[in-house]
C-alpha positions in Angstrom: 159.1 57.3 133.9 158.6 57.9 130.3 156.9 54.6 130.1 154.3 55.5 132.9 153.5 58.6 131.2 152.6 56.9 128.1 150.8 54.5 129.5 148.7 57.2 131.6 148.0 58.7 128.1 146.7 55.7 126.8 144.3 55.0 129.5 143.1 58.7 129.6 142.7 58.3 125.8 140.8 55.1 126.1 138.4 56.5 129.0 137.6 60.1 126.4 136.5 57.0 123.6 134.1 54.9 125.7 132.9 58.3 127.0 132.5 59.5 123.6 130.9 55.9 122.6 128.4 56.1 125.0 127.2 59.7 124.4 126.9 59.1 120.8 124.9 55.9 121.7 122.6 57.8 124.2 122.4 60.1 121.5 120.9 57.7 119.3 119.2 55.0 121.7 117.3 57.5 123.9 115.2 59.2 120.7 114.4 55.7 119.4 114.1 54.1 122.8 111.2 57.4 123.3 109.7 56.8 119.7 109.1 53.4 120.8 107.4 54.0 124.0 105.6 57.1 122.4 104.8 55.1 119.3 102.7 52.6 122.0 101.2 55.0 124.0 99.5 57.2 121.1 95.7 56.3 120.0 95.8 56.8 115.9 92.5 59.0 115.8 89.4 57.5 114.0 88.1 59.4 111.3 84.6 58.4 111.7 84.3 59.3 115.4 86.0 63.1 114.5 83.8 63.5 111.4 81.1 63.2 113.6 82.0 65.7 116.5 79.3 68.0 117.0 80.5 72.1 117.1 79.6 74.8 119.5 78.4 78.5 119.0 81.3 80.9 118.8 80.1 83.9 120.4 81.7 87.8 119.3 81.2 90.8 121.8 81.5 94.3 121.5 83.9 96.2 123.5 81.2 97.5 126.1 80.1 94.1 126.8 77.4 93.5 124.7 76.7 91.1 122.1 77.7 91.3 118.7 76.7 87.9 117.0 76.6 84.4 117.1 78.5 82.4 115.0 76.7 78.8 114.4 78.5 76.2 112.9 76.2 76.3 109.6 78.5 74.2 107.4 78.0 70.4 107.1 80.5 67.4 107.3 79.9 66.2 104.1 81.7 63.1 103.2 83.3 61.3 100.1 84.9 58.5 99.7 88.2 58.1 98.1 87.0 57.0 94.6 85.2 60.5 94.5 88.0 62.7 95.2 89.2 63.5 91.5 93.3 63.2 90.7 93.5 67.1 90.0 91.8 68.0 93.7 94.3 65.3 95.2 97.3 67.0 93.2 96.0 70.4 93.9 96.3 69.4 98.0 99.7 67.7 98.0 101.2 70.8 95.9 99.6 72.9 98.3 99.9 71.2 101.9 102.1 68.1 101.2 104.3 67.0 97.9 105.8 64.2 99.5 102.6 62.5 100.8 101.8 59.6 98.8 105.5 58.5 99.3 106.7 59.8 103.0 105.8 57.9 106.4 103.1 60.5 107.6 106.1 63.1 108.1 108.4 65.1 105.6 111.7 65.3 107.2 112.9 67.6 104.3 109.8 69.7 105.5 110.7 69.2 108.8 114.2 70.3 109.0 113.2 73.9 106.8 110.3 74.7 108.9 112.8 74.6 111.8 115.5 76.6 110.1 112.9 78.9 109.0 112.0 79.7 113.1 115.4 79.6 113.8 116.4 82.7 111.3 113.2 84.4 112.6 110.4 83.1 110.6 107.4 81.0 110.7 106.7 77.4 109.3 104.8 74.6 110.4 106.6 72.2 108.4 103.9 69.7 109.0 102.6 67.2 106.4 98.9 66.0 105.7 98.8 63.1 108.3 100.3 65.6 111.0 97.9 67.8 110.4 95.0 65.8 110.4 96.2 64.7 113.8 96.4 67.9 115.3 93.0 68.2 113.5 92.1 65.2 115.6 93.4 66.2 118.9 92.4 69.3 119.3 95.8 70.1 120.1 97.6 73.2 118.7 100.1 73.9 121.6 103.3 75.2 119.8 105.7 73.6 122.3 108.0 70.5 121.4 106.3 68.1 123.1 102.8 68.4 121.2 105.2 68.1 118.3 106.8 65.2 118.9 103.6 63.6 120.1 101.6 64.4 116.8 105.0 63.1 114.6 104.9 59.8 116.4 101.3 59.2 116.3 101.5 60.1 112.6 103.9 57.6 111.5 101.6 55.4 113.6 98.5 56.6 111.7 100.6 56.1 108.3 101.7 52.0 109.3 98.1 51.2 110.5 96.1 52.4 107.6 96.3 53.1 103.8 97.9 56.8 102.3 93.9 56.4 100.7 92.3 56.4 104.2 94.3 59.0 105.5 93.9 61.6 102.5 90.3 60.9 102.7 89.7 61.0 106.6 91.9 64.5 106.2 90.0 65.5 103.3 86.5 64.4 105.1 87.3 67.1 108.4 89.8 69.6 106.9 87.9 73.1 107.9 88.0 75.3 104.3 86.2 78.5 105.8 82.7 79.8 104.4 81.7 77.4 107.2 82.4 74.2 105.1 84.0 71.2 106.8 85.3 68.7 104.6 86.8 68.8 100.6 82.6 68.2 99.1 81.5 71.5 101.3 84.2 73.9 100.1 83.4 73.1 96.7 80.1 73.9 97.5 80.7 76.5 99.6 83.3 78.3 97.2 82.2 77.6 93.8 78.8 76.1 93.8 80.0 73.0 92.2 80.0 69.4 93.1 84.0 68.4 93.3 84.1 66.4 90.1 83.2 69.9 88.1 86.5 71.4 89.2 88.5 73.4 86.7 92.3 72.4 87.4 91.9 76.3 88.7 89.4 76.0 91.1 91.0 73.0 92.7 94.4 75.1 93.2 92.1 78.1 94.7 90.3 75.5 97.4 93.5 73.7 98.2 95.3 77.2 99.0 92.7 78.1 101.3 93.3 75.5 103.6 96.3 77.1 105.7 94.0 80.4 105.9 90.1 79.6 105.8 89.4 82.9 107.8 91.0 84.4 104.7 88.3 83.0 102.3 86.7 87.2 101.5 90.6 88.5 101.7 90.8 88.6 97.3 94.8 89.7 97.3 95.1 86.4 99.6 93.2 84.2 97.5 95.2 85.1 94.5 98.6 84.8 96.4 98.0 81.3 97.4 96.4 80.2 94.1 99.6 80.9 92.5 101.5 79.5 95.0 99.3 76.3 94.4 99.6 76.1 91.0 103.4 76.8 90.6 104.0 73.7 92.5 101.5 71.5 90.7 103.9 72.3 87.7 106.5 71.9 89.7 105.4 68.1 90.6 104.3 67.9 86.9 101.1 67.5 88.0 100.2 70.3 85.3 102.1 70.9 82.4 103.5 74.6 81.9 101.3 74.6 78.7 98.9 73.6 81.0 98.9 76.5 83.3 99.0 79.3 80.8 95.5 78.2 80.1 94.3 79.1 83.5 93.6 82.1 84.9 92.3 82.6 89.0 89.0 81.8 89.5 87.6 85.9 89.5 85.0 85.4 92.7 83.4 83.0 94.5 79.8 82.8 95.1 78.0 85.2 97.0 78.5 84.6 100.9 74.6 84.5 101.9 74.9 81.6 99.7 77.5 79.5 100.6 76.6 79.9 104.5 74.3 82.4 106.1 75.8 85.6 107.1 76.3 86.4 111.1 76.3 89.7 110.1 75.2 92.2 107.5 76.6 94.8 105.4 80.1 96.0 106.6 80.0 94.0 109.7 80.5 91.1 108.2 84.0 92.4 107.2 84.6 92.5 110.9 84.0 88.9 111.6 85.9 88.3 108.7 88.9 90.2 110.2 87.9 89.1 114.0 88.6 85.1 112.8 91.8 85.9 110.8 93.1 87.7 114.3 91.9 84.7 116.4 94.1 82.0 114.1 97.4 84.5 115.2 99.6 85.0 117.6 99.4 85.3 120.4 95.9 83.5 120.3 96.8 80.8 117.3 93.4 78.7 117.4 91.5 78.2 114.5 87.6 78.5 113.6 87.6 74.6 113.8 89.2 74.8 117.0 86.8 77.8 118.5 83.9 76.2 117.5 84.7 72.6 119.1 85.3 74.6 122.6 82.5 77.4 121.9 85.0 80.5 122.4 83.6 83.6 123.3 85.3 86.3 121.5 85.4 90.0 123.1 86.4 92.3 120.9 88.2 96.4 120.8 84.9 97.6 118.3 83.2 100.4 120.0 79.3 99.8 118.7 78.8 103.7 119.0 82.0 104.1 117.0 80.9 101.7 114.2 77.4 102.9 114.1 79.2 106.5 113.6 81.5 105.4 110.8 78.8 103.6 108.9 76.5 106.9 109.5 79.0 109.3 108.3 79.8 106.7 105.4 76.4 106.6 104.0 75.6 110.3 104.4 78.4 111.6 102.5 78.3 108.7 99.8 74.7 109.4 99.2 74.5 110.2 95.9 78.0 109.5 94.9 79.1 107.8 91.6 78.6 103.6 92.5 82.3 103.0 91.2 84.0 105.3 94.1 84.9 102.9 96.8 85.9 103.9 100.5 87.3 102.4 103.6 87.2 103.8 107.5 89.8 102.5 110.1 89.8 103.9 114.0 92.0 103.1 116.4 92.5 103.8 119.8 96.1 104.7 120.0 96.0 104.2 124.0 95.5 100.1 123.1 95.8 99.4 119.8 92.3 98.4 119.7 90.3 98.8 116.7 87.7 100.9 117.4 85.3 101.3 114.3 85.9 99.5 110.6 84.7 99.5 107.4 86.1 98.0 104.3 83.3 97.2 102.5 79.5 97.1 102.3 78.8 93.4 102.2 78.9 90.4 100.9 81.2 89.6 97.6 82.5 92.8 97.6 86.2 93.7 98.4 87.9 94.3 101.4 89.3 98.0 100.8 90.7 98.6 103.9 93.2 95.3 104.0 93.3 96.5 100.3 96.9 97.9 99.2 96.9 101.5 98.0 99.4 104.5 97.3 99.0 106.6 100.2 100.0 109.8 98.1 100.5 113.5 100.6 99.5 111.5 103.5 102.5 109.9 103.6 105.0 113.0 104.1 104.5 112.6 108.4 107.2 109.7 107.9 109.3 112.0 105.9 109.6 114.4 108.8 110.0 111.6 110.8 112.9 110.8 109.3 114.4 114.3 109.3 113.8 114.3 113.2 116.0 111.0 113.3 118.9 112.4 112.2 118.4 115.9 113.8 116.6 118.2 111.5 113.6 119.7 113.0 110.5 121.2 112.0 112.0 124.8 111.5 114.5 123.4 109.0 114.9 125.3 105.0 114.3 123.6 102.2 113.2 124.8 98.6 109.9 124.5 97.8 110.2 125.5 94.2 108.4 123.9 91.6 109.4 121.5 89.4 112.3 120.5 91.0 114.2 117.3 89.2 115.4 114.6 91.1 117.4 111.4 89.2 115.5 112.4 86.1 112.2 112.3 88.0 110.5 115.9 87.7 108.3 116.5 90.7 106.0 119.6 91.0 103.5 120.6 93.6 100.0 120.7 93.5 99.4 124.7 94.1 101.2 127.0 92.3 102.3 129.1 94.8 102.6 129.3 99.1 102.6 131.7 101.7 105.8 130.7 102.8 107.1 131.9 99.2 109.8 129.1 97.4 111.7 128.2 100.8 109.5 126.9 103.2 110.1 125.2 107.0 109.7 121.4 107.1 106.4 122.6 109.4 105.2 124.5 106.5 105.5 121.6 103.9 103.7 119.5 105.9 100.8 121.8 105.8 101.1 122.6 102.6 101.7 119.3 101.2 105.1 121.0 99.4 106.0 117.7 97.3 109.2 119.4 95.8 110.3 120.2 99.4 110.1 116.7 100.6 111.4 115.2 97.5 114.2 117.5 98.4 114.8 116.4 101.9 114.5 112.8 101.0 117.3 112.9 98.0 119.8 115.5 99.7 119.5 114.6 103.5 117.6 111.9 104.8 117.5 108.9 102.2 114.4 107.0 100.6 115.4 103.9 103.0 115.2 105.8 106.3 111.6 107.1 105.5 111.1 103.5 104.8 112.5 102.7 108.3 110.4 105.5 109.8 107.4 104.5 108.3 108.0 100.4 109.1 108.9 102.0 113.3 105.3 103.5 113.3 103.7 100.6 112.7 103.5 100.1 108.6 104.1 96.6 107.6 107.0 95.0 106.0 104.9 93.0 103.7 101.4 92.0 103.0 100.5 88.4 101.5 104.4 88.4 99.9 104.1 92.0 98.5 106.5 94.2 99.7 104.9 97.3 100.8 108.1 100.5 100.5 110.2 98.3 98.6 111.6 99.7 94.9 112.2 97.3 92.0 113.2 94.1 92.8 113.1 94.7 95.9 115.6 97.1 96.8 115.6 100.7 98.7 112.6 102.8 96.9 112.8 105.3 94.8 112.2 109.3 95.2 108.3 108.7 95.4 108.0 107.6 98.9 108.5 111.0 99.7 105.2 111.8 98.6 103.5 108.2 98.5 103.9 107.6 95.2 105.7 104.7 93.0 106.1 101.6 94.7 104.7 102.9 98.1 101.8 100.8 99.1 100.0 101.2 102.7 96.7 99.6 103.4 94.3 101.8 105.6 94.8 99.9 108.5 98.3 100.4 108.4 97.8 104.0 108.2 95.1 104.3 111.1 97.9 102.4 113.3 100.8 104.6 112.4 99.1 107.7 113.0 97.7 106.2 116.0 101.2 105.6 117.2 101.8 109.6 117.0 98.9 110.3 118.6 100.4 108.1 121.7 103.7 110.1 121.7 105.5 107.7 119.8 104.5 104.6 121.9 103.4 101.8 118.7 101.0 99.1 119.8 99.8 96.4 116.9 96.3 97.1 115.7 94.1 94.5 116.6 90.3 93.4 116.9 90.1 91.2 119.6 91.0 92.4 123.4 90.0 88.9 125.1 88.6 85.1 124.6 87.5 83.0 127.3 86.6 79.0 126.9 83.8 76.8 127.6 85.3 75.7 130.7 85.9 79.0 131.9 89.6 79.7 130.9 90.3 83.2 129.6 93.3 84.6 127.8 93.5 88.3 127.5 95.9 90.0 124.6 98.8 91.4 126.3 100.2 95.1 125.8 102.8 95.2 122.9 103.2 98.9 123.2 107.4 99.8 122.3 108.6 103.2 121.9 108.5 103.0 117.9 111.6 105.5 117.0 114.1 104.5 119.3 115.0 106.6 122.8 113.8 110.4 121.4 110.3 108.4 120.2 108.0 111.0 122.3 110.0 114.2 121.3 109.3 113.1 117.7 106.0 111.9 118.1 105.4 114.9 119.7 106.9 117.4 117.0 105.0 115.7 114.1 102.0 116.2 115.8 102.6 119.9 116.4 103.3 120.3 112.9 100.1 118.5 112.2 97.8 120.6 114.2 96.7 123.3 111.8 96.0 120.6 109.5 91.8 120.6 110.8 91.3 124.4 110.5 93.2 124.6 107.5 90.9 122.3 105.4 87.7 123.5 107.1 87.8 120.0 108.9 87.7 121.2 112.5 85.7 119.4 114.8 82.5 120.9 116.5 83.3 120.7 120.1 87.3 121.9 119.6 89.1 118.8 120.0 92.7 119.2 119.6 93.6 117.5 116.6 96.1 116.7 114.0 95.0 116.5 110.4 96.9 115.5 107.1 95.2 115.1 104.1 96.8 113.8 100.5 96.2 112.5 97.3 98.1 110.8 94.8 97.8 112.5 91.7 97.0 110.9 87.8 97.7 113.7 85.9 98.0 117.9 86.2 94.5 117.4 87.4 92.4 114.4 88.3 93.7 112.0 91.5 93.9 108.3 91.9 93.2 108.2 95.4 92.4 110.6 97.9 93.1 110.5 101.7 92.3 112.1 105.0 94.2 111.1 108.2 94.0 112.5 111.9 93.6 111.8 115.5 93.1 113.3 118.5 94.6 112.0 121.4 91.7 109.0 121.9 91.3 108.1 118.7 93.1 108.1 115.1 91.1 107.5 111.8 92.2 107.0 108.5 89.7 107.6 105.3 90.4 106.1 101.6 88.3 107.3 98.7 89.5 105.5 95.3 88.3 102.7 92.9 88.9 99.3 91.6 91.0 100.6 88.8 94.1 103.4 88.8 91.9 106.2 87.1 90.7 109.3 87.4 88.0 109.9 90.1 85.7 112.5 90.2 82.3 113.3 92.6 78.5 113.7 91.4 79.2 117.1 90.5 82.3 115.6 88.3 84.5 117.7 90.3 88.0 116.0 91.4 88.4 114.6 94.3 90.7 115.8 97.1 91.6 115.1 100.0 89.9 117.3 102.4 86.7 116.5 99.8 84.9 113.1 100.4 87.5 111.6 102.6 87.3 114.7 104.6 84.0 114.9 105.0 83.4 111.2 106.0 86.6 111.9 108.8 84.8 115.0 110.2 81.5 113.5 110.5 82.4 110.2 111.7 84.9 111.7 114.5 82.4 114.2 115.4 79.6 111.9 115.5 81.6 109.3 117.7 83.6 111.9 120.2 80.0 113.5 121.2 78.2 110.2 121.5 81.2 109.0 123.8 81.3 111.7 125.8 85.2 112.3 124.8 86.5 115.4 127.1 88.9 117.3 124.9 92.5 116.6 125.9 95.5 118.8 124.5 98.7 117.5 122.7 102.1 118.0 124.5 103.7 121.0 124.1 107.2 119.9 121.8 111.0 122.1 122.0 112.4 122.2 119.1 116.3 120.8 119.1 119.0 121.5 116.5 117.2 123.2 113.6 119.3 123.0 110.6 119.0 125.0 107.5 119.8 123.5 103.8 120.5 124.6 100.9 118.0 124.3 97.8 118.1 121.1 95.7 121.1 120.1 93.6 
């Protein structure tokens, strides 16, 4: 019997290792066997026959239907060959898109392998090398599924046996889209510095090389510098540039004027929505490219309200009039029922910056997230705190900007919030609620983690920040986008929605995609209640700094600066929404100095800012015939009262 056991064993045993030898065959034979059939059913593109695709008319709309611009495919396709392409411009495109190519067969599987641990943990990465992309260039074909993957990997390795690495850089080179309308490596010198590419600086090359994963980004200056550094780290890296080398380089400082690298769709601070509309379209959940939207003539309809955007530029150039030439200012509206971007301006044309992707300390206007925070963790609106000033916190003094309140030295959280009561809120922050969760409140409404690699609420080295948030100071860096959408996620009880420029694209062939609703309650299952309370706290803000609107719209209004010294600001702010639309208003400069008006009066909050926020919001509720609608009425829950500072 003991035999017949052990011989059962045996044959169990022997059946589990041909099972086993089979599986880990299939395992191997059915991906090569697939490679092989793949590998003979894929066309390797032909570079001459994509160079000379002809592009369609991308079309933008405004939100009512009518027509913003059309975008014509100005650039050219102008070719090179591969004896014109200078060493430093190849270097500066492998460091930036592919170090491996002159060696690797059309794929990187290093590069493969991270990009997909990268999506795994959460992230995003393409992972693809220069003869991948130039095949999904090619094709047309962007679909982020496994299949189109596999297809384009195959079809590389294809492209990389059938012709030379010197073909393939140069077809890639010959079609790559650089932005600025330029197709091809010749029209984005052009098109970026005016030069022909065997004047490249070692600098230059690094800039146009980085631009190739974000053309639409080509006016965006913070993103510009990111990449060139990016770029140029890994030429030394490659020792393609020595570190002796680099120190001599600086980032190119601008690029030529717009008008003259391609003729401007639009003027003035329109063009700064294109800009933005383009970036949007290369996202998710849209993902396609200006190449791509040109080859299938997209029509893009987007959230701008023309009434809206002729009202911010009105109430822009009336209240600058006059103003000194190095103030700048930027306008974001949004509709905090969609997320849609109703009005925009960040600048007033070409070769200027960007100010309202531009990353600023939000100062006062930033104290909403502190209460925020406080109503997270069950303080409310009525809650104590001293409001003495200077109060000293780790060695930091803090001090308010009046010297004294009606509410005396102990004020409700309420009455800080109207009063901007910086010791107060520094107090809160250190003693109860912690510098990280305002972070977290702010991030839940709908401020970014990050911009371009910069941390936004981060302290040094990236850890929790430091007693400034609680007055937008230090480290605390918002854009005025990211403001606009945060308050706009108050203003829809607490509901955030991502702020975005386009509502809806529809193809050539008819297909149409519209964005879906992202809306999420933003501060967990109490998000209204909160909302709600911040808002009520708010709504004296208007009267309080004579910015009322003229047909009584509830509102709620916070204004802020963040002070230089005991009496000039850096930056000033005015923020506020009603319950259709939320606008945030930046008046600063290029530089962290003191500004001041015609008059060389400080400005404030409820100065310049204001008065473009009152105008702009009056101007645009009449001309939309915007009935009035009230903000909930909120309960308070739990007040608690604490002691003054330690």
């Amino acid at each position: 019997m003991a035999e017949q056991g052990d011989s059962k064993k045996k044959r169990d045993w022997r059946r589990i290792r041909r099972t086993c030898y089979v599986l880990v065959s299939a395992a191997f034979l059915v991906p090569v066997a697939a490679f092989v059939i793949t590998y003979f059913l894929v066309d390797v593109p032909d570079p001459d026959a994509i160079a000379s695709q002809e592009t369609q008319t991308v079309s933008l709309y405004y939100a009512d239907g009518s027509k913003m611009v059309d975008i014509a495919p100005e650039g050219t396709r102008s070719k090179v060959s591969y004896e014109q392409i200078p060493d430093v411009v190849k270097h500066a495109v492998f460091a930036a898109e592919d170090a491996t190519f002159e060696e690797n067969a059309g794929f990187d599987v290093k590069s493969i392998v991270r990009a997909v641990w990268i999506q795994l943990s959460g992230g995003h990465s393409g992972g693809s090398g220069i003869t991948q992309q130039y095949v999904k260039q090619a094709t047309g074909d962007d679909a982020p599924n496994l299949g189109r993957k596999w297809t384009e990997l195959v079809a590389a390795f294809k492209m990389n046996n059938e012709r030379s690495k010197e073909d393939i850089l140069t077809a890639y080179l010959n079609t790559v889209y650089f932005g600025r309308g330029a197709y091809g490596v010749r029209a984005g010198a052009q098109a970026y510095f005016g030069k022909e590419l065997d004047q490249l600086t070692p600098s230059e090359a690094a800039q146009l090389a980085g631009m190739i994963q974000g053309p639409s980004k080509s006016e965006d200056a913070a993103y510009r510098l990111w990449r060139w550094q990016n770029v140029m780290q890994q030429m030394v890296d490659k020792s393609w540039l020595s570190t002796s080398e680099r120190s001599d380089f600086t980032a190119p400082p601008a690029l030529i004027d717009r008008d003259k690298a391609r003729p401007t769709s639009l003027s003035g601070p329109r063009q700064a929505i294109e800009d933005q509309v383009l970036d949007e379209l290369a996202q998710q959940p849209f993902g396609l490219t200006e190449d791509q939207a040109e080859r299938q003539g997209v029509k893009i309809y987007t959230t701008v309200d023309p009434k809206a955007q002729d009202a911010a530029e009105q109430a822009v150039n009336s209240v600058m009039n006059g103003q000194p030439r190095s103030l700048r200012q930027a306008l974001v509206a949004v509709n905090p029922k969609t997320g849609g971007i109703t009005a925009y301006w960040g600048n007033s044309g070409p070769g200027t910056t960007d100010n309202a992707q531009t990353l600023q300390q939000p100062g006062t206007a930033f104290q909403p997230f502190d209460l925020v925070a406080a109503l997270q963790q069950g303080i409310g609106t009525s809650s104590v705190f001293s409001s003495a000033s200077p109060q000293t916190f780790d060695a930091r003094q803090i001090t308010n900007a009046e010297g004294s309140y009606p509410c005396k030295s102990s004020c409700t959280l309420a009455q800080a919030l109207q009063y901007s009561i910086s010791t107060e809120f520094a107090n809160l922050v250190y003693n109860r609620v912690s510098t990280k969760a305002v972070a977290d409140a702010a991030h839940q409404a709908g401020v970014p983690g990050e911009v371009d690699g910069t941390k936004l609420l981060a302290g040094e080295n990236g850890g929790n920040p430091d007693i400034n948030i609680a007055n937008g100071g230090g480290s605390t860096q918002v854009r005025p986008i990211d403001l606009a959408a945060a308050y706009a996620t108050l203003a829809a009880d607490g509901q955030r929605r991502s702020p975005h420029f386009i509502s809806k694209i529809t193809f050539g062939d008819g297909r149409s995609f519209e964005r879906p609703d992202d809306a999420a309650a933003a501060f967990g299952p109490n998000s209204q209640q909160i909302a709600d309370s911040v808002t009520a706290a708010l709504a004296n803000g208007a009267q309080q700094n004579a910015l009322g609107l003229a047909d009584k719209w509830p509102t709620a209004v916070k204004t802020g600066a963040q002070p230089l010294d005991g009496h000039d600001n850096a930056k000033a702010w005015t923020v506020g929404y009603t319950r259709s639309l939320a606008a945030s208003v930046w008046v600063g400069s290029d530089r962290y100095e003191p500004i001041r008006d015609k008059d060389g009066n400080p400005i404030v909050g409820s100065g310049l800012p204001g008065k473009i926020w009152q105008a702009f919001m009056n101007t645009y509720l009449k001309a939309a015939g915007t009935p009035p609608e009230s903000f909930p009425t909120t309960v308070e829950h739990n007040p608690t009262t604490t002691p003054s500072a330690r």
